[in-house]
NUKOL-984206 format. One record per residue (C-alpha): residue in three letters; x, y, z. Coordinates in steps of 0.2 Angstrom, whole numbers, plus 5000, padded with zeros to 4 digits. Example, Ala and Ser with C-alpha at 12.3 -4.5 7.8 and 13.67 -1.06 7.14 Angstrom:
2
ALA506249785039 SER506849955036 
END
This chain:
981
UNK473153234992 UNK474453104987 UNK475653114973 UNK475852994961 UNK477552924959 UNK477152844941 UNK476753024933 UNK477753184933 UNK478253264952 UNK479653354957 UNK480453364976 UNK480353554985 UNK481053645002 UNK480353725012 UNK480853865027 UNK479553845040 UNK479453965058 UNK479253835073 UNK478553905087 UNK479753845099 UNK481153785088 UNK481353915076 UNK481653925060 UNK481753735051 UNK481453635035 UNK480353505026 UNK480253405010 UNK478853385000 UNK478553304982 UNK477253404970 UNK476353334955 UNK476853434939 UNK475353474928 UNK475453424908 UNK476253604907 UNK477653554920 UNK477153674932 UNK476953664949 UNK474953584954 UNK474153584970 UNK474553394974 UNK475953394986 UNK476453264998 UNK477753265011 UNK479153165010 UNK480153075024 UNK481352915026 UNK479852825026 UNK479252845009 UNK480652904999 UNK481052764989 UNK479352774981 UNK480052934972 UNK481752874970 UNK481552894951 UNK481653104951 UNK482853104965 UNK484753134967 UNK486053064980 UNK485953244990 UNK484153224991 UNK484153065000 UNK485453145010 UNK484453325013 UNK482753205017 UNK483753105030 UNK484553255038 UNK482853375037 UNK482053185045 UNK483253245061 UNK482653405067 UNK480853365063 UNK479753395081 UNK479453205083 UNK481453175081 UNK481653305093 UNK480653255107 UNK481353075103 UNK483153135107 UNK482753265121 UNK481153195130 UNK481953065139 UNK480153085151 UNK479253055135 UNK477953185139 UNK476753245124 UNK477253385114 UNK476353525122 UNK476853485139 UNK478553445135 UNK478853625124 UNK477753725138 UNK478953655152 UNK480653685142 UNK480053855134 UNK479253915149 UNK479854105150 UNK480354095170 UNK480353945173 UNK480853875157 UNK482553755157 UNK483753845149 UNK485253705147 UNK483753605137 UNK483453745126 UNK485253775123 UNK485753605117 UNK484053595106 UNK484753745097 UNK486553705095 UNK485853515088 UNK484853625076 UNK486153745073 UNK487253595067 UNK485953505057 UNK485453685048 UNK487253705041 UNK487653535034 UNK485753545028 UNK486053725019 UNK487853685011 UNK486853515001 UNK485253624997 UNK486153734986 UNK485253734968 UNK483853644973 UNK481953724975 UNK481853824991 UNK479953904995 UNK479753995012 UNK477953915018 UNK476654015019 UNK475554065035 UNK474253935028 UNK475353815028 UNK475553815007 UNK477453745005 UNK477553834988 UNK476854014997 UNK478554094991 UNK480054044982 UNK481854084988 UNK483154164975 UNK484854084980 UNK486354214981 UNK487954094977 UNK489254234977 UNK489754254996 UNK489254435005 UNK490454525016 UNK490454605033 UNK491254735043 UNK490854805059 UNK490854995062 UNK491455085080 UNK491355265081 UNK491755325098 UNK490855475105 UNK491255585120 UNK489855505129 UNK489755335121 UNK490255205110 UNK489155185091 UNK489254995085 UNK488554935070 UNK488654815055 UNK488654835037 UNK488554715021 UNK489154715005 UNK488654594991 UNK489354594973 UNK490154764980 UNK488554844983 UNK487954885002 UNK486654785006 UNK485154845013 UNK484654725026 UNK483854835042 UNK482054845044 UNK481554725029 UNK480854585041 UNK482454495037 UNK482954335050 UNK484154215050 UNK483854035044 UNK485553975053 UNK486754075065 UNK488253965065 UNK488953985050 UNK487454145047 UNK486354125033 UNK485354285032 UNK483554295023 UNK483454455014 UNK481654505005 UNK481654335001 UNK483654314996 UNK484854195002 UNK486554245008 UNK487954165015 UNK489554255019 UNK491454235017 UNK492354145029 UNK491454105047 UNK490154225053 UNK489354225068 UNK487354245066 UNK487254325083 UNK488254465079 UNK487054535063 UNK485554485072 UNK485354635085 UNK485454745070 UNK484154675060 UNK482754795066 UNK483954925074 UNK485155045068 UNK486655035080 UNK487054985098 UNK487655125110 UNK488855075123 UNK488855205137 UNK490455285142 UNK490755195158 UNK490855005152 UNK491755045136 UNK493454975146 UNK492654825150 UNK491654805134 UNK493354845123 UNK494154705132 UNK492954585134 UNK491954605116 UNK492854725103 UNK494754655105 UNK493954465099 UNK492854545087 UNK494254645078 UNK495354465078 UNK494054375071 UNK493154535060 UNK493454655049 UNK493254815059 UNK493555005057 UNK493355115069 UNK493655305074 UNK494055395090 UNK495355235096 UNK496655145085 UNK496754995076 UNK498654955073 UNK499254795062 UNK500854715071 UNK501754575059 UNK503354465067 UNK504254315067 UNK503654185082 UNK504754175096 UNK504353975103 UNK504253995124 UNK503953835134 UNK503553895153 UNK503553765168 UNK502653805182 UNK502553725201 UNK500753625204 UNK500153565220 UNK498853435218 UNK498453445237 UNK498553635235 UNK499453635252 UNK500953775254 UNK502653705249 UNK503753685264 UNK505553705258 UNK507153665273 UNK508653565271 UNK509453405278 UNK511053405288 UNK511753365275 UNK511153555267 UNK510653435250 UNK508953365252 UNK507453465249 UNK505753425256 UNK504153505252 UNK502553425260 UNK501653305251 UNK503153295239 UNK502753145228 UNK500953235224 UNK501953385218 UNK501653405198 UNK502153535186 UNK501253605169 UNK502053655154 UNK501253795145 UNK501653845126 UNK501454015119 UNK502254115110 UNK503054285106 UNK502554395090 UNK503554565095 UNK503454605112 UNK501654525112 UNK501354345120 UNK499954225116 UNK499554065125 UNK499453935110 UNK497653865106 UNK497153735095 UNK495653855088 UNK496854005088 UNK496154145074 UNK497554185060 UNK497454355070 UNK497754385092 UNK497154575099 UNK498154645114 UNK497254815122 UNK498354955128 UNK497455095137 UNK498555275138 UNK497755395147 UNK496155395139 UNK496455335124 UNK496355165117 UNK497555055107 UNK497054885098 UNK498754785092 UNK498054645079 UNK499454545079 UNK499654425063 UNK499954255069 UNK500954125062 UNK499653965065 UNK500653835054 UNK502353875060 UNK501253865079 UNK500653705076 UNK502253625069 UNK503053675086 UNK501653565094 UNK501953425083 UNK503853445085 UNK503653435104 UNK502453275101 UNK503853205091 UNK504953225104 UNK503953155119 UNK502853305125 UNK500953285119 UNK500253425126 UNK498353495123 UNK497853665119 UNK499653705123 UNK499553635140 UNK499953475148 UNK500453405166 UNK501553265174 UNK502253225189 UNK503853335194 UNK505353215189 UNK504553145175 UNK504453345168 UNK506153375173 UNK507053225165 UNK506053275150 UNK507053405150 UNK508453365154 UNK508653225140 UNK507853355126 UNK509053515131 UNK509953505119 UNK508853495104 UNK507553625112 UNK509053735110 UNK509353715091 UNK507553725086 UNK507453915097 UNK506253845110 UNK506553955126 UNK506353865142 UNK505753945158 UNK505053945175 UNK503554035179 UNK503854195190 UNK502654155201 UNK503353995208 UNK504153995227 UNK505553885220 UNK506953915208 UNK507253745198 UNK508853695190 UNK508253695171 UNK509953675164 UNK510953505156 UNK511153355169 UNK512253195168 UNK512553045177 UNK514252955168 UNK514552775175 UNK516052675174 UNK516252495177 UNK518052385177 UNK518052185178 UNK519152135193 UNK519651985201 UNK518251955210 UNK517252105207 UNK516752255195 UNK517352415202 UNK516152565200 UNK516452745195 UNK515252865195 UNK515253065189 UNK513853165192 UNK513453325185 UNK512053455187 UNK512553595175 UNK514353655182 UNK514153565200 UNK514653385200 UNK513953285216 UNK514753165225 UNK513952985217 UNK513652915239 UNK512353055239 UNK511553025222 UNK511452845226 UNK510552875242 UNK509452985233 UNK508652835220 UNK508752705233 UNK507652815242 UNK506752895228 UNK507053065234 UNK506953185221 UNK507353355225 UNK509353415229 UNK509753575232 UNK511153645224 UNK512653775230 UNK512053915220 UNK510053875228 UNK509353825214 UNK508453625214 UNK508853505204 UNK507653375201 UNK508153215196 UNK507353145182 UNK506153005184 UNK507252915170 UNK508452895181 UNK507352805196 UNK506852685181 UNK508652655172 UNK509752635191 UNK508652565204 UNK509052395200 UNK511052455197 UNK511252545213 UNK510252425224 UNK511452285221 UNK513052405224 UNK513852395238 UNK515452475246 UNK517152465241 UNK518752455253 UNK518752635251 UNK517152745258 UNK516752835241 UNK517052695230 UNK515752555226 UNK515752395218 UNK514552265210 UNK514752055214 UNK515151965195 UNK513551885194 UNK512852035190 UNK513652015173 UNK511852035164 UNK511652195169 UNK513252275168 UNK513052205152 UNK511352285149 UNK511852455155 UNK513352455143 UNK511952415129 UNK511052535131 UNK512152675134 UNK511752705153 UNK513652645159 UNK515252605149 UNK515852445154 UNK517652345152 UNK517052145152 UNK518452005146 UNK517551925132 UNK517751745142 UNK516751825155 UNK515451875142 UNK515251715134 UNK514351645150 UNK512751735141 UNK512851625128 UNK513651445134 UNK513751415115 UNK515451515115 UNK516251435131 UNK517751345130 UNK517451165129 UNK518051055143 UNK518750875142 UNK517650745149 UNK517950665166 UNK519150505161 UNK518150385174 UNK516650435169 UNK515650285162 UNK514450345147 UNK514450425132 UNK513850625134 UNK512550695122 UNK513250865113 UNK511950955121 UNK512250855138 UNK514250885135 UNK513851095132 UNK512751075149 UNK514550995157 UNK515551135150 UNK514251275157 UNK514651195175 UNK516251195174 UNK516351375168 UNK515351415183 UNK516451335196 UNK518051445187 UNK516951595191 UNK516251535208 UNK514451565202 UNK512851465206 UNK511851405194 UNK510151295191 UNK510251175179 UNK508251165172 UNK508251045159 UNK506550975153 UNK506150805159 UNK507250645154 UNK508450755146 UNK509950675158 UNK510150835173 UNK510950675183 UNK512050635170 UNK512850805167 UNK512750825186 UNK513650665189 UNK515050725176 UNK515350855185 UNK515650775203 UNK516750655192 UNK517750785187 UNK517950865205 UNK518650705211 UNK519950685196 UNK520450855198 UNK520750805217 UNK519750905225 UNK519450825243 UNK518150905250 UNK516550795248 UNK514950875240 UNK513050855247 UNK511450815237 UNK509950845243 UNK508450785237 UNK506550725240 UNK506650555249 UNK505750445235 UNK507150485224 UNK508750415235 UNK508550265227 UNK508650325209 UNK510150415212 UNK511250295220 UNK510850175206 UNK511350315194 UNK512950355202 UNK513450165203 UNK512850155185 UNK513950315178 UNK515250355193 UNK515950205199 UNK517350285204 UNK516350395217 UNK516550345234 UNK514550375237 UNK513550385253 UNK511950375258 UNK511550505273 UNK509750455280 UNK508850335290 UNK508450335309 UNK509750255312 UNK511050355302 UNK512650405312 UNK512550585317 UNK514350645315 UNK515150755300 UNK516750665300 UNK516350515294 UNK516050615277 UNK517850645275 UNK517950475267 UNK516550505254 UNK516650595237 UNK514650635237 UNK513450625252 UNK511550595245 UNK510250655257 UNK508450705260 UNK507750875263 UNK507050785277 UNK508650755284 UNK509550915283 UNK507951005291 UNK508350895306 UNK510150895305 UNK510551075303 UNK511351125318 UNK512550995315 UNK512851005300 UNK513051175295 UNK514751205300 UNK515551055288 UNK516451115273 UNK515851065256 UNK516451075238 UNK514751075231 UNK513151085239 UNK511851025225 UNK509851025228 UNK508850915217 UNK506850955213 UNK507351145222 UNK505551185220 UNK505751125238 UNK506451295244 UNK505151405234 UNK504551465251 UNK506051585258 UNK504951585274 UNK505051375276 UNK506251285290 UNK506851205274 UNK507451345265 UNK508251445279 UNK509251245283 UNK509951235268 UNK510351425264 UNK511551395281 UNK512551275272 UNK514551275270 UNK515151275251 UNK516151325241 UNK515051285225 UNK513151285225 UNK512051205210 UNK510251165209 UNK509251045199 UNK507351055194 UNK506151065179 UNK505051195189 UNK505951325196 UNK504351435198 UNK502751335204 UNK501551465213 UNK502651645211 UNK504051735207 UNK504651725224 UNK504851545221 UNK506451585209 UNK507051725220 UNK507051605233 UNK508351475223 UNK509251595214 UNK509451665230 UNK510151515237 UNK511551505223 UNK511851645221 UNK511651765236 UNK511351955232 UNK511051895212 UNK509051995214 UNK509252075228 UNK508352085246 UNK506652005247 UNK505752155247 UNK506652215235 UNK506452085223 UNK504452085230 UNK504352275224 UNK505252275208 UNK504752115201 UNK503552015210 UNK502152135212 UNK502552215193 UNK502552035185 UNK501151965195 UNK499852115197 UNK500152205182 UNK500752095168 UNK502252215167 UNK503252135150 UNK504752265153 UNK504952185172 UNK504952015166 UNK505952035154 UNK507252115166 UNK507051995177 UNK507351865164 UNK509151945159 UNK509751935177 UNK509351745178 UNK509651705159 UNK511951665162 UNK511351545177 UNK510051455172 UNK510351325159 UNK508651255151 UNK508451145133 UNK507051065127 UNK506850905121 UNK506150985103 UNK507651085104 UNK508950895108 UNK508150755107 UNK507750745090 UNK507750545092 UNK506050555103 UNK504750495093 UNK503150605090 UNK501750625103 UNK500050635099 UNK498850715109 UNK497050705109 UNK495650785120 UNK494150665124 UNK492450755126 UNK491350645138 UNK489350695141 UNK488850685157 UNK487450565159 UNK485850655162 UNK485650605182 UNK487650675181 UNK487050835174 UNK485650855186 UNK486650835200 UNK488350945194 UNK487051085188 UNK486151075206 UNK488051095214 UNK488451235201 UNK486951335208 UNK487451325227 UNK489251355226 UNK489151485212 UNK488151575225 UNK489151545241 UNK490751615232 UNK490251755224 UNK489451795241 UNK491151785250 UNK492051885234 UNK491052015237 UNK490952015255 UNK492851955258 UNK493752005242 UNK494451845231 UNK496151845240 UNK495251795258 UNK494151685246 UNK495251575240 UNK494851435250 UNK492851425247 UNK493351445228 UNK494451295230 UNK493051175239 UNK491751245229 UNK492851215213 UNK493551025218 UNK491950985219 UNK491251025204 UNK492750945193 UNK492450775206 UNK490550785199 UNK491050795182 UNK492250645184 UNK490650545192 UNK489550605209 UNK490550445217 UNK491450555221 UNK490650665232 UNK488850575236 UNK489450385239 UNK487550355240 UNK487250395222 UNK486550275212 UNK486950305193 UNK488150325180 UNK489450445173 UNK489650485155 UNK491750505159 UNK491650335166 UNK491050245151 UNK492050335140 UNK493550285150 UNK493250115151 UNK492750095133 UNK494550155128 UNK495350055140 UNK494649915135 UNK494849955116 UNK496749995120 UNK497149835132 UNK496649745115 UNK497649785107 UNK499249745118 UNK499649915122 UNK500149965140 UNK499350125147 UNK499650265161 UNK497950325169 UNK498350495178 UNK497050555191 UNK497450705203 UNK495950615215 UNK496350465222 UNK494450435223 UNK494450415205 UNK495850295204 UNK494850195216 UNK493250185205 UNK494450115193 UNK495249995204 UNK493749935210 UNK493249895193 UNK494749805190 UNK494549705206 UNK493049635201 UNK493549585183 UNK495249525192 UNK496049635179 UNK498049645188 UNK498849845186 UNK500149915196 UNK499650065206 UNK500350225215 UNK499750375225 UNK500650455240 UNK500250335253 UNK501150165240 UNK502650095248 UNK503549995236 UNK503450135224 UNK505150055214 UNK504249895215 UNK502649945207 UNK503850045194 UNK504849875190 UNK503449765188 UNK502449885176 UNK503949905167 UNK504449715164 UNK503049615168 UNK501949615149 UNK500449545159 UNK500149715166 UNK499449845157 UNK498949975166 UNK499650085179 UNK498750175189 UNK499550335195 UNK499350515207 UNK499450645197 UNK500550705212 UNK501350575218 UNK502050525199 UNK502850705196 UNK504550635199 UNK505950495197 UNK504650375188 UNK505450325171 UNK504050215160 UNK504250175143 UNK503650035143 UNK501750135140 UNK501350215124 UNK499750275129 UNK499450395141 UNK497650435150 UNK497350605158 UNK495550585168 UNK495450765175 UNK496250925170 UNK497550995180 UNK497451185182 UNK499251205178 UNK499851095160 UNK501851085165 UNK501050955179 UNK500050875164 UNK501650885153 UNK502850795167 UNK501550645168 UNK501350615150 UNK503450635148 UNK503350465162 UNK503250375144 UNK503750505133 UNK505550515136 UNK507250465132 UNK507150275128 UNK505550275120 UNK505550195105 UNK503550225099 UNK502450365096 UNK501550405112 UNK499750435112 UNK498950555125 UNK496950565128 UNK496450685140 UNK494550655145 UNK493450835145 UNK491550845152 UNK490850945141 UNK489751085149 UNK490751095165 UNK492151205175 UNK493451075164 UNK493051145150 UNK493351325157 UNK494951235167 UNK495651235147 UNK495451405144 UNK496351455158 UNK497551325156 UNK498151475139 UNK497751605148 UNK498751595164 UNK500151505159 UNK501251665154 UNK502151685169 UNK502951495166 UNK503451545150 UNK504351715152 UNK505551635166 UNK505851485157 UNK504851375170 UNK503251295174 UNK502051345187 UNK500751255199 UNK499251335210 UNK498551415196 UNK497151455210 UNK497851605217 UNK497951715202 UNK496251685198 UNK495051845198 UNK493151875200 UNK492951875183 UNK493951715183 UNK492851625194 UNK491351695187 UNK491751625168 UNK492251445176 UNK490451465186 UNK489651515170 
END
């Protein structure tokens, strides 16, 4: 019968016995009569319906309804019948007496268990009824008991046996609980039913310790168990439990906590350590030794009692003596706060460990403890090894002291190493990182291992050592200056450095220099700071790589330079190198600012193959064309300076190029470029390489330390080592940061619609190519895919410029196209001159051919253009031309074009630095107007996506100060699949 929320009701508990889920609640409402009693309208009440009878209800109820919602049958089986069979067959399978699934049960119970309490501790005051047999709600009603009950438990022991039993006290009366059909509502925490009374108990009491004795008197335990059961059963109860017993002896123990941290030897192949020494009676081996780890464990010592700590430890730890016959129980008071701040502390200090355990690799334990000796001392924390170990370690203090001296040419390196009261020769130590070796065997037989710290901190230091004039002595080449510098910093060496050497780390502070006097032009301040960094790397004899953005004048301050050598009379001539196309720019640029240079221009098949005629020449302009071919002859001339321009050409230390130019003779070395990394890191080993020989170490090396760190793993700590080392020679500014007479540029992005017969085709290619790549991922890996990745991609963004591209037969239109021409148009108009970029010489030629017809005159360049200079000229002087049509590749370098204020970009370029250099062919020094930059966008295609990664990807450029191209091999599947999306 419902209950009507518009008169009188009132909410009620009630305890009901589940058949198979045991003791559980429900909530009903009940309609009060005009007296205010109880009537025999009652309704159950549920999530469902509560807020009918929200009016008579409190914030508990809401939450007891919910909670009582959760451990209702139909919630059960909803949670634990994943089958979704029906109640009786689900219950008769998981209740089954033999056959019944036991892990099932136990889970339904503990989910109950947890429910019942939070239920029971918000049910306090409210009306509680046990439900009759008839199912009446109201069939009994519960009298709460708020004041808590006691326990103790009770152990008399016999000549034959062992008496245990339970008593209760409540309001210091014994409570009388056996043999009254008494259960338990909840066993963890235990709420006991009494005759129809309540009871909880102080502290936590475990239900399943009272419930054997609620129809039984006591439990016997025969004779010949009692050892086992003493241990096993008694020893946690009397920890936890009040206890009294006769016939053995309970003895209280009370002591201040001794803090113990124990190592211990842990094989994670579990094979037998095999411990011999090397010839040289120092290095031990064990097998599988870089597997080998070692735990910590944390206890600690209350008397002459020790307990392993635990998070859940009881205030309270029992250690069982037997003597003869008779039985001692030590309850040792522990200490849990003074516990648990030794855990924090050992947190603090770089040791998380859980439940008082925790395990790492060997020499990341070791320097662990090395570094924190001291202070684990002075907070009386006892280090030492477990007993059990085949191997005695060296626990004791260790250092490594390093000492480094500035010389003429060199820094002179000495080294003290100490293991406790043995110092080891620094040769043996250094062969020990280098070959990450970990384990020496000291004289007195104990191992020292070195701490991992160590490995991390003097790699890099004692990879770029090498030896002295005397056989124990070392040394480090001055263009290692960074890190000296940065081991001095921070602590790991003390180091002597003039403080003219260190202001190479910040040009800033070095000494200015006076300009050449035959040097025709006026420097910038930033251009003359540039002049005096070169010069202070020639005093030193270090290479260096002037990087300057775009336009900002790296010929000038090079030119300076060479000036200078020829004033200072120097007579050995200096060698440029450089790509072919920009011969010509130079050699004007030379006349233009170094007239007094006796310049000559090496190159030509014709060209005079014979060094000597070089002696009459200040500077010899080549090509890298030229010295690849040349090599053999001219590797053995002497040069002041040997200079590469755009050295983005030795990126490849594998290339006949490289391995030329790295054979030349000089005594100064200097490289220009905007891009000292394109594809990789190895890009800048390979240059710096080249100036400086030795400055990052060998190849493989650098490929392990920082290529694969950087690349792989995104490692911000490698990067920014690797930065340090290059930062003294490698000068690069920005033209935000100088050329503050560069008017704004604006940049806009264009978003084009593909026309629908576009869309149809590009969504019909998507399909296909999505398919056959993610076919090869999967079946090839994305490293041996890159090639089907790069088709399939080219021909998508082709498609998105117009299908011309790729089906010459197609018929229709593009969206890009029309937006194009429609701006182009619009701009010509209004007498501007404009620089379309296109990577895709098929899409310049859609433009041309356009042009063609309308007799529209443009100059034009792409790889293939001859008169490149003539094309260049024209644009830049003839005002009937208005647009230039332009490679995205072939205008990278040596074009100068101010004359255009507008700059088209038709199709996005994976990497933006190749964007940025064709938009700075207008926006550079000697432009006089804003620059307005469009780059056109289909929307809904893989240039959209091109965008993205454009953010994404272009990290790597801007840690090492460079820009990168071939954005295509650090793509992922992932990648691939959001640019197929």
């Amino acid at each position: 019968m419902k209950v009507s929320p518009s008169d009188p009701f009132k909410i009620v508990y009630s305890i009901l016995n589940h058949e198979y889920l045991g003791y559980i609640f429900e909530s009903f409402v009940v309609q009060l009569n005009s007296q205010g009693d109880f009537s025999y309208q009652i309704q159950n009440i549920s999530s469902k319906n509560i807020k009918e009878f929200r009016s008579a209800l409190d914030v508990k109820d809401f939450e007891l309804v919910g909670l009582i919602d959760d451990i209702q049958q139909d919630a059960v089986l909803r949670k634990f019948n994943p089958k979704k069979l029906n109640a009786v067959d689900f219950f008769l399978k998981v209740y089954d007496p033999q056959k019944g699934d036991k892990v099932i049960q136990e889970t339904i119970a503990g989910y109950l268990e947890n429910c019942k309490s939070r239920i029971l501790e918000r049910l306090v005051g409210k009306d509680l009824f046990i439900m009759g047999s008839d199912g009446n709600p109201l069939w009994k009603p519960v009298t709460w008991e708020t004041e808590k009950a006691t326990i103790r438990f009770h152990f008399i022991r016999n000549e034959d046996n062992t008496h245990y039993f339970p008593t209760i006290r409540h309001k210091f009366q014994k409570l009388d609980f056996q043999y009254k059909n008494a259960f338990l509502i909840c066993e963890e925490p235990a709420w006991l039913m009494v005759e129809s009374h309540l009871y909880h108990f102080e502290g936590v009491v475990d239900g399943k310790k009272i419930k054997p004795f609620l129809a039984k008197k006591f439990i016997a335990i025969p004779g010949q168990v009692e050892e086992q059961y003493y241990q096993r059963f008694v020893a946690p109860l009397i920890a936890s439990y009040d206890v009294v017993a006769r016939g053995f002896e309970i003895r209280n123990v009370s002591s201040s906590p001794k803090t113990l941290l124990t190592i211990s030897e842990f094989n994670t192949n579990k094979k037998t350590p095999l411990l011999f020494a090397s010839p040289d009676a120092n290095y031990v081996e064990t097998a599988e030794e870089e597997d080998n780890e070692v735990t910590f464990d944390l206890s600690f010592q209350y008397a002459n009692f020790s307990f392993h700590y635990d998070s859940t430890a009881h205030p309270s730890s029992v250690h069982l003596e037997k003597k003869g016959n008779d039985y001692l129980f030590n309850k040792v008071k522990r200490n849990i706060d003074v516990e648990r701040n030794n855990v924090t502390q050992l947190k603090d200090w770089g040791l998380n460990m859980r439940n008082g355990k925790i395990k790492m690799p060997k020499s990341q334990a070791f320097g662990w403890l090395q570094s924190n000796a001291n202070i684990l001392a002075e907070n009386g924390i006892a280090v030492r090894q477990n007993t059990n170990d085949a191997k005695r370690y060296f626990l004791g203090y260790s250092s490594l002291d390093i000492s480094i001296q500035e010389g003429r040419d060199w820094f002179d390196i000495n080294a003290k190493v100490k293991f406790g009261e043995f110092e080891i020769p620094f040769i043996q130590l250094r062969n020990y990182i280098l070959t990450r070796k970990k384990e020496f065997l000291l004289p007195n037989g104990e191992i020292a291992v070195i701490p991992e710290w160590w490995f991390t901190k003097y790699s890099e230091f004692f990879s770029f050592t090498e030896h002295g004039e005397e056989d124990d002595r070392f040394r480090l080449r001055m263009h290692h200056l960074a890190l000296v510098k940065e081991l001095n910093e921070e602590n790991l060496a003390t180091a002597v450095i003039s403080r003219k050497l260190e202001n190479l780390r910040d040009f800033n502070h070095i000494d200015p220099v006076a300009p050449p006097k035959y040097f025709e032009g006026t420097l910038r301040p930033y251009q003359k700071a540039g002049y005096d960094w070169l010069q202070f790397l020639k005093q030193y004899r270090f290479g260096g790589c002037l990087a300057d953005d775009m336009g900002l004048g790296k010929t000038v301050q090079t030119l300076a330079l060479l000036q200078s050598q020829k004033e200072a009379d120097v007579k050995e001539p200096s060698l440029l190198i450089m790509p072919t196309s920009l011969l010509y720019n130079w050699q004007l640029e030379a006349k233009k600012f170094t007239p007094d240079l006796k310049v000559f221009l090496y190159t030509g098949t014709n060209r005079e193959k014979d060094t000597s005629q070089f002696d009459n020449y200040d500077l010899i302009l080549t090509s890298y064309g030229i010295i690849r071919l040349d090599i053999d002859l001219i590797h053995a001339y002497r040069f002041n300076y040997v200079i590469l321009d755009e050295s983005q050409a030795i990126k490849n230390p594998a290339s006949i190029i490289t391995k030329a130019v790295k054979r030349l003779n000089a005594a100064n070395r200097l490289i220009l470029t905007g891009t000292p990394v394109e594809n990789s890191t190895l890009d800048l080993w390979s240059q710096m390489s080249f100036v400086n020989p030795g400055l990052l170490g060998s190849q493989s090396f650098f490929r392990d330390e920082f290529q694969i760190p950087i690349e792989k793993r995104n490692d911000e700590e490698k990067t920014r080592r690797l930065y340090n080392l290059i930062k003294p020679f490698i000068l690069r500014r920005l033209k935000s940061q100088v050329a503050t007479d560069l008017p704004e540029k604006v940049e806009s992005i264009q978003y084009c619609d593909m026309s629908e017969e576009q869309e149809k085709a590009y969504e019909e290619a998507k399909a296909y190519y999505r398919n056959l790549i993610l076919q090869s991922i999967d079946t090839d890996g994305i490293s041996k895919s890159q090639l089907v990745v790069l088709q399939g991609l080219t021909k998508l963004r082709q498609l998105a410029n117009h299908p011309l591209m790729v089906n010459p037969d197609y018929e229709y239109g593009s969206g890009k196209f029309e937006d194009v021409l429609y701006k182009m148009q619009t701009v010509i108009s209004e007498n501007h001159k404009i620089l379309i970029f296109s990577q895709y010489i098929k899409h310049l030629d859609l433009f041309r051919q356009y042009l063609d017809e309308r007799k529209i005159t443009y100059a034009y360049l792409d790889g293939s253009t001859r008169d490149r200079q003539e094309q260049v000229e024209t644009f830049q002087h003839d005002d009937n031309i208005k647009i230039f049509l332009i490679s995205l590749k072939a205008g990278g370098l040596g074009l100068n074009l101010t004359a255009a204020d507008y700059v088209f970009i038709l199709d996005p370029w994976w990497n933006p630095a190749i964007e940025a250099q064709a938009i700075d062919r207008a926006h550079r020094i000697g432009q006089d107007r804003t620059v307005f930059t469009y780059k056109f966008i289909t929307k809904n295609t893989v240039e959209e996506k091109i965008l993205a990664l454009q953010r994404t990807k272009k990290q790597l450029a801007d840690d090492l100060i460079s820009n990168e191209e071939g954005f295509i091999k650090s793509l992922t599947r992932d990648d691939v699949l959001n640019l197929l999306a």
